[in-house]
N, C-alpha and C positions, 0 to 999 in steps of 0.2 A: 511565766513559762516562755521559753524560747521558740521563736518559731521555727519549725523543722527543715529540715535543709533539700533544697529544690533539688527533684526529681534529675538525675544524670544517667546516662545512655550508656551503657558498657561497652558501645562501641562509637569509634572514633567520628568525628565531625566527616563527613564527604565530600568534596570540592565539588565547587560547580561542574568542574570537565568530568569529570568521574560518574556527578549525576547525568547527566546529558549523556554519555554514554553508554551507562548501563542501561537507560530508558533508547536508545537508536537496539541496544543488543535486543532488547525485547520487542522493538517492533516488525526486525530481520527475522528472532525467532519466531514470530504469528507468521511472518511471509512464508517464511521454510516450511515450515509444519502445519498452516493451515490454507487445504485448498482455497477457501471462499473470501480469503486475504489476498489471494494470488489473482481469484476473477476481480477482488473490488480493485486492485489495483490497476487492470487493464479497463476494468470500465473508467475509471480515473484518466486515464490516458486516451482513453475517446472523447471522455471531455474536455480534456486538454487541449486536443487536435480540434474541435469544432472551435471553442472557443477561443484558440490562436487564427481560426483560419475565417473567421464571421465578427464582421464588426457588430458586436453588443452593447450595449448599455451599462451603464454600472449597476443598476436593478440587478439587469440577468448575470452579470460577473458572480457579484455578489453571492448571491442565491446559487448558483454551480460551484462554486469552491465552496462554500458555505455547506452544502450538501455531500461531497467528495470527502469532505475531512468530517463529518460527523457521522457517515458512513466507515470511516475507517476508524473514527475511535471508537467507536459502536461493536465494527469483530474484535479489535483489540479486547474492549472490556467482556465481552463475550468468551475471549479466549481466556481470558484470567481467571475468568468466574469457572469454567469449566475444568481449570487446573486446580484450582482452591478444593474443587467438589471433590475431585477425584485425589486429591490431598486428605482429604476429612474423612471420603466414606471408601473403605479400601472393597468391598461388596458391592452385589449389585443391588438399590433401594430406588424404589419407585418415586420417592419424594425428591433424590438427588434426580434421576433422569426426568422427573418433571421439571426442577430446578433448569437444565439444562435444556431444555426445551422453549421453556418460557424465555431465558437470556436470548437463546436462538430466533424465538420468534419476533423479539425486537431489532432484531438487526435487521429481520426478512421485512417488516413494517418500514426500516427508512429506505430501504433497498427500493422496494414496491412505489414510496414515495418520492423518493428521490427520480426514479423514470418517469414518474408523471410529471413532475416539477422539469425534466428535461423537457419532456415531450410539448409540456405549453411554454416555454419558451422556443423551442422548433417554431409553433403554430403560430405563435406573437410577431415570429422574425421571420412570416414566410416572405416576404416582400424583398424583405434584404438577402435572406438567401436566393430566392430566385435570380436577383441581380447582380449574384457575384460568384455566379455558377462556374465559373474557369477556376474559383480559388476552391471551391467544394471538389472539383475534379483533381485540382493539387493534390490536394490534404485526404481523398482518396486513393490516389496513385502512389505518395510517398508515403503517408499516416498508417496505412495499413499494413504494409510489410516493419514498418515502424513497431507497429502493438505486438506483429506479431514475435520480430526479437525482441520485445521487452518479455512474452511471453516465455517465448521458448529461454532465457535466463531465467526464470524463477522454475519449468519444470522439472519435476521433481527428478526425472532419468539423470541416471549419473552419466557425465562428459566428458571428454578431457577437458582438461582443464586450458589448451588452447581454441578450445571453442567456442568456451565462453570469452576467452580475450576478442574473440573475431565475432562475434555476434557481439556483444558489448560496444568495439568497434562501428561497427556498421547500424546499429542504431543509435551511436552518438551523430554520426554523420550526416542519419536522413533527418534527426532533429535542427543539428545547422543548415543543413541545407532549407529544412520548414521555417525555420527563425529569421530568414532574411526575407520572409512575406509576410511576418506574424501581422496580425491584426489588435495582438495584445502579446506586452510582455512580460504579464504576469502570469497568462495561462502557457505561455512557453517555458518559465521559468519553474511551473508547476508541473508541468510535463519532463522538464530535465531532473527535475527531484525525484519524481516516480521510477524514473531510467534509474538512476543513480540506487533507488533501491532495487530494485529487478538487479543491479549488476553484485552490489551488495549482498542478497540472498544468493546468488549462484559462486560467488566469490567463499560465501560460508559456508555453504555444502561442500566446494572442495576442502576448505580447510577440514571439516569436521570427517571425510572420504581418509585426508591424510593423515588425524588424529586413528581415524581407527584400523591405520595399515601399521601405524608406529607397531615394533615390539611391546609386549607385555599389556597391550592393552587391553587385549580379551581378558587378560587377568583382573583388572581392573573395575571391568564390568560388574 
């Protein structure tokens, strides 16, 4: 007897750029549509700014990016699970909004973890930050209008669409400006990624603004 002929996919092979970008559309679409994507990603960018602005260890490196991205795959998968749900059960069922609560409560678990994991390495590194207290007044003075246009790019209020070109603007700026005192240039480079999404999310809300002024869209709907 012959053996049977290997399982083929009715749809075509996907290149790697094709993969890598459908997976960036889905991480913009969490940023757009879900708040608590929009807060991890500014707390991401506070520890951006400490840990470009405080000479660390590679312990605490480690352990703070390490924490940041398992915080964000954590709402991502959170948010998939909560579309799948609402995919399967088109009613309201107590088992599905259990479902959804339990994926919820593990992301609030590393969330809650993750601050403590910040807070003892604060406690570990009082010494060095005391001592380098002009650079904490930097990274306060420019870092914080910094988070807050990376903020104000992800808010959900519609813009013009020159606003986000000028806020996008001006917190690439106060990033180079922090980058020529970084203390690390991989949490600078991990803060210019996080920008780059905030600019990204608000760049896809205009688009998606302009998709739905096109003619016949409402038809569409």
């Amino acid at each position: 007897m012959s053996a049977p002929p290997p399982f083929q996919s009715k749809h075509p092979p996907t290149s790697f750029y094709r993969s890598v970008l459908h997976a960036w559309n889905g991480l913009i679409h969490t940023v757009v549509h879900q708040r608590n994507m929009r807060m991890h990603i500014i707390s991401g960018l506070l520890v951006g700014l400490v840990g470009s602005g405080i000479p660390l260890g590679l312990a605490e490196k480690v352990t703070l990016i390490f924490c940041v991205l398992l915080v964000l795959f954590a709402e991502m998968l959170n948010s998939a699970m909560e579309q799948l749900v609402d995919l399967a059960i088109q009613q309201f069922d107590e088992k599905a909004k259990l479902t959804k609560d339990i994926a919820a409560a593990a992301v609030l678990v590393l969330a809650i973890g993750t601050v403590v994991l910040f807070a003892a390495v604060l406690v570990h590194n009082a010494d060095v930050i005391f001592a380098n207290l002009p650079a904490i007044q930097r990274q306060v003075l420019f870092g914080v209008p910094l988070v807050f246009l990376g903020g104000a790019l992800m808010h959900e209020q519609v813009k013009p669409a020159w606003v986000d070109v000028v806020l996008a603007i001006g917190a690439l700026s106060l990033w180079g400006f922090l980058t020529s005192w970084t203390e690390s240039e991989v949490f600078s480079a991990m803060t210019l990624g996080l920008l780059f999404v905030c600019a990204s999310a608000a760049f896809s809300r205009q688009a998606q603004r302009r998709r739905a002024l096109l003619p016949g869209s409402a038809d569409k709907k």
